[in-house]
N, C-alpha and C positions, 0 to 999 in steps of 0.2 A: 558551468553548471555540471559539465560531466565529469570532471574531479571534483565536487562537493557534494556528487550524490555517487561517486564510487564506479564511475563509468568508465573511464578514461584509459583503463590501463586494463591486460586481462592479469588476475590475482597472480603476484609472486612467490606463492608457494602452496602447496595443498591444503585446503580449509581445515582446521579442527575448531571444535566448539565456541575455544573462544574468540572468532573471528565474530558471532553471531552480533550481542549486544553493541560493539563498533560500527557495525555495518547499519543498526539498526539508528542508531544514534547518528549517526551522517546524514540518513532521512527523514528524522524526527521519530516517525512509527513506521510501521508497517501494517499493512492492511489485508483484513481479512476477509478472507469472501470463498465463497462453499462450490461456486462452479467446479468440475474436476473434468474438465475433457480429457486433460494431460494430468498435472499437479494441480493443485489447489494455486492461488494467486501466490498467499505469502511465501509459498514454498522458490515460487518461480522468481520471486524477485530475489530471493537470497542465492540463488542458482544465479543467477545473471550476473553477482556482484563476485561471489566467491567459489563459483564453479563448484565439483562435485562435493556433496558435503551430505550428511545424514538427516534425510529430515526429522528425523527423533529429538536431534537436536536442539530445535525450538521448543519444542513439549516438553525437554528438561530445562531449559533456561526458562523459561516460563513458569514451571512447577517451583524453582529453584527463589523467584520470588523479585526477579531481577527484572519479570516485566508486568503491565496489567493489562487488564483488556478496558478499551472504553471508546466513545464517541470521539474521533478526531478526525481526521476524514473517510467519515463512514465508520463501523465498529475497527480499530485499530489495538494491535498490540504498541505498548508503550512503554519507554526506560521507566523504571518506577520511582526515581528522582523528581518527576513530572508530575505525580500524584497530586502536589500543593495545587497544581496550575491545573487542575480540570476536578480535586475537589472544589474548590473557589468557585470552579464554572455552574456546577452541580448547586453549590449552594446561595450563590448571588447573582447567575445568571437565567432567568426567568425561559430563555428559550431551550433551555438545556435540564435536563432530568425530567422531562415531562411527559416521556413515551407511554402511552395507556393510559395519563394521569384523569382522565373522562373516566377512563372502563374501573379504573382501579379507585376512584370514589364512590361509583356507584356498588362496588362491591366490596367495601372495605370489610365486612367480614371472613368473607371466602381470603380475601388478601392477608389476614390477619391469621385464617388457619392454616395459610402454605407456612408465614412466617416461623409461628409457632411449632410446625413439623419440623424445621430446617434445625431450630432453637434446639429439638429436645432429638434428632437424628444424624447430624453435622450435613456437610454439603451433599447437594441432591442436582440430580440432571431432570426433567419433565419427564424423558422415560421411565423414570419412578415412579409416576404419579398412572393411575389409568380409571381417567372420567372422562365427564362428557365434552366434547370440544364445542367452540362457537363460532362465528363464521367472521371474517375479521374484513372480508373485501378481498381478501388474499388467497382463501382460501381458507379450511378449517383449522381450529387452532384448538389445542386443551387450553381449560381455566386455567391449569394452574402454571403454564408456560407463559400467556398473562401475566398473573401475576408475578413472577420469575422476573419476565422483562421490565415490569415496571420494579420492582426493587433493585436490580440492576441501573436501570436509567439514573433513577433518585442516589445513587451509591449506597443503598442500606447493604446489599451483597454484591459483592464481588467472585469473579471468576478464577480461581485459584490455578483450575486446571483442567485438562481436556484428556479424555481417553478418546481413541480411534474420532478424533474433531467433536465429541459431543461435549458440550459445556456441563462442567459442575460446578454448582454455586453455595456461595457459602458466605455467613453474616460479616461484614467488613470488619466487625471488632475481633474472629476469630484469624482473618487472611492479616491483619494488621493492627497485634495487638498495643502497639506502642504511639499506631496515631492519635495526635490530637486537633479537631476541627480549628484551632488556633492559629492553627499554622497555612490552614490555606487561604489561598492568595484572595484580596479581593479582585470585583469582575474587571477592574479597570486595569488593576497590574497584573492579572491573569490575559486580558488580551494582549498587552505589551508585549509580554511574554510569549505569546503564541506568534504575534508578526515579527520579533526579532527571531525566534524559531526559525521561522516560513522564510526567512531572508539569508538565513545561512545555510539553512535546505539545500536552498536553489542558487547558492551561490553568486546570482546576480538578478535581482528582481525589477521590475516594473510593479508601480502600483497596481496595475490591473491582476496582476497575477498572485496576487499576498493574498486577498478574501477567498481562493478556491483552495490553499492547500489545508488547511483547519475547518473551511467550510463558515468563514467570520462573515459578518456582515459588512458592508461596504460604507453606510453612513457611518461618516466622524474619520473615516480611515486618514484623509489625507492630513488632517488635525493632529492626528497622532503619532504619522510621521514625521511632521516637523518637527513634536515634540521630542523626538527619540534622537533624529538627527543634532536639534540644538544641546544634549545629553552627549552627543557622540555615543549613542546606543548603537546607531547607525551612522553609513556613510552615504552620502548622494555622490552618484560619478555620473560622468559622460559617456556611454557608447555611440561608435562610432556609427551611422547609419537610419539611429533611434531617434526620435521626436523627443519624444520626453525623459525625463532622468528617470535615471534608475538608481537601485539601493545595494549596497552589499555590508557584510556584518563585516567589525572591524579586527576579527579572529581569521577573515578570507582574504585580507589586503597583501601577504606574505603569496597565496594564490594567483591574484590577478598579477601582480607584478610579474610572475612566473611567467602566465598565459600572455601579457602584452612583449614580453622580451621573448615568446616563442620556446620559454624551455618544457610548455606542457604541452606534448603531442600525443593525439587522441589515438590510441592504435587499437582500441575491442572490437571485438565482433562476437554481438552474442543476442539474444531475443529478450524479448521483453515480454512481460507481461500484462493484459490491458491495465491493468489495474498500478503497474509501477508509478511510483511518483514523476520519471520523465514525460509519460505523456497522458496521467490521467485528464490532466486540466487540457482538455481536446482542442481550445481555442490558442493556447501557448506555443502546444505542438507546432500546429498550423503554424504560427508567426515565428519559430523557431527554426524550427526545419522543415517548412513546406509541405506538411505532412498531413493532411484530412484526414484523422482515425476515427470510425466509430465500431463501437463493440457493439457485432450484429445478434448475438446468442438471443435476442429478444425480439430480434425483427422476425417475424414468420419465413420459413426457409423459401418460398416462392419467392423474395423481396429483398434476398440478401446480395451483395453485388461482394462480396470476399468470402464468407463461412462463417462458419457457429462463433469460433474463438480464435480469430485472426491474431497471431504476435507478431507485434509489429519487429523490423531485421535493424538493429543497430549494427551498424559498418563505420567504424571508426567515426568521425562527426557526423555521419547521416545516416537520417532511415532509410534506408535503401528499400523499403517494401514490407511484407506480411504474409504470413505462411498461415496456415490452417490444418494444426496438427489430431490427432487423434491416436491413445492408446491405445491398442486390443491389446490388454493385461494377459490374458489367457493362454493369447495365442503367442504372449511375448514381440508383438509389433508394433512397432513404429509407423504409424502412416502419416504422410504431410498430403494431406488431401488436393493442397492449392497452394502456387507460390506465386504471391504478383510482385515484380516490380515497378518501384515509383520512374511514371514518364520523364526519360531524358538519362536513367540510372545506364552506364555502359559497364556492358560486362567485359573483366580484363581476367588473366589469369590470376591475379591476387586475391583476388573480388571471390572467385569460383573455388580457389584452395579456401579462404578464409570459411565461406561459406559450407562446404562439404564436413570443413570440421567442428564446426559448432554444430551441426546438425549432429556428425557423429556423436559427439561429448552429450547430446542432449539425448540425444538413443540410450545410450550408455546410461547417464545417471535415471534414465527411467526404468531400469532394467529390463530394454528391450533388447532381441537377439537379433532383430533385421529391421530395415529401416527403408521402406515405400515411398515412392514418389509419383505422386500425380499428374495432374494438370501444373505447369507454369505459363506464367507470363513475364519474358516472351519464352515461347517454345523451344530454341533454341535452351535454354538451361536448362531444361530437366536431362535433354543429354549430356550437358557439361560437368552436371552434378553426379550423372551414372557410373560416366568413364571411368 
């Protein structure tokens, strides 16, 4: 799993641009999400794979047309090869393009005049728009950011491109003028396609784990893997220790063989971020590497037992713990608020060099000038990490 999603090794040479789209393609998508204690998520997980690199970078592969944005777990950038497999979703799968589709029948008007702005002004962000907001349960929203999302959801418009993370959208026939709906997939080889995805993702799957990387549903699942297996879409192997079989793609069998004869040895050390594909699916973790993570950012700060934005410490096969960072931009600071380590982890010298310099390298491409240490656990390392 951590040579199939890019972990396994720290990168052999300094990242340039086009490292982005492969790394991206190793995980299916990447995912996006607006927290920024540190970086933003997608920034951090391409940091983690290919070390220091320009976050500009994505906002020009992205602009460049080589990715989209859409629903895949969670709103996700995506190789735009994949377009067929989640237009298809959009248009024959009934749980999918339906975000607002309530708010946005009962206002098909108002939807009809965002439309028509877009039509006769090209792509537009909400902050263009200034009316009156409605209240969603979430908090207040403008109409026409509504309507926005729901044209989005359905794929009438698509996200072209982003200044400083704000979405401009714009009518799909203008971002893609050469598609045709002909081509996308129906919903049945459209989810095929997303569990043969999810299986080469993760390098080695358990049924249990294939419905949380796409976010698929779970009935019919096992139906469909024996259909894919008797295809040789898939392989069923034996792990050693596992109850049940597991799956691997037949594009990863050159991999295990590697990993079973010991020629793939795990050497990174580098952070994660909650949101990476290693440990979003929290229950896998756990049966993975022993790991209970949850991202506290939404528990009330009296109730948190780690901090706002715990990243969890990949140390060559294990999570060895989670640190709780915070920039101060201003002040050009690095602060690691909290560092726990998981019960039973021993610290050795390798352990404490590996660590001090992933910390540095993360100072650094933050462009901070000094780098804070707080509370650890145990106590002992915060002076191991000083020294």
């Amino acid at each position: 799993m951590l040579a199939s999603q890019g972990l396994l090794t720290q990168p052999a040479a300094p990242a340039v641009k086009t490292d982005i789209m492969p790394v991206i393609r190793q995980m299916q998508y990447l995912q996006i999400d607006t927290i920024q204690a540190v970086r933003r998520s997608q920034y951090l997980v391409l940091w983690s794979r290919l070390g220091d690199f320009d976050p500009a970078w994505l906002d020009e592969v992205h602009q460049s047309g080589e990715l989209f944005e859409y629903y895949a777990h969670a709103l996700c950038y995506l190789p735009i090869e994949d377009y067929p497999i989640f237009r298809g979703r959009m248009l024959y799968d009934a749980r999918v393009g339906n975000h607002r589709r309530d708010w946005a029948q009962e206002h098909a008007s108002f939807v009809e005049h965002v439309r028509s702005y877009i039509t006769e002004n090209g792509a537009v962000s909400s902050s263009d728009f200034d009316s009156q907001t409605v209240s969603t349960g979430w908090g207040d929203v403008k109409r026409e950011k509504l309507a926005l999302q729901h044209m989005f959801s359905t794929g009438e418009l698509m996200v072209p491109y982003r200044q400083k993370f704000r979405r401009y959208y714009d009518l799909r026939e203008r971002v893609l003028p050469d598609w045709d709906d002909a081509r996308a997939l129906d919903a049945d080889t459209a989810l095929e396609e997303l569990i043969i995805k999810t299986v080469y993702a993760l390098g080695v799957a358990l049924e249990a784990w294939i419905p949380g990387y796409y976010y698929l549903l779970k009935g019919g699942l096992s139906e469909k893997l024996e259909r894919l297996v008797s295809e040789s879409r898939l392989l069923p192997v034996r792990v050693e220790g596992w109850e049940a079989s597991a799956y691997v793609h037949p594009d990863r069998v050159a991999m295990v063989e590697s990993c079973t004869s010991g020629a793939l040895v795990p050497s990174h050390t580098t952070l994660l971020s909650p949101f990476d594909p290693l440990v979003s699916d929290r229950d896998r973790a756990l049966t993975l590497f022993d790991f209970d993570y949850r991202l506290e950012c939404f528990t009330p700060a009296k109730d948190r037992m780690y901090g706002y934005f715990c990243l969890p410490i990949l140390y060559h096969d294990r999570l060895i713990g989670r640190l709780d960072p915070k920039a101060h931009r201003k002040e050009k600071r690095m602060e690691i608020k909290t560092i726990y380590l998981e019960p039973g982890v021993l610290l050795g010298d390798q352990m404490i060099e590996a660590l001090k310099e992933v910390l540095n390298r993360f100072t650094h491409w933050h462009g901070m000038h000094s780098l804070e240490i707080g509370v650890t656990d145990p106590p002992e390392l915060r002076e191991a990490l000083v020294s």
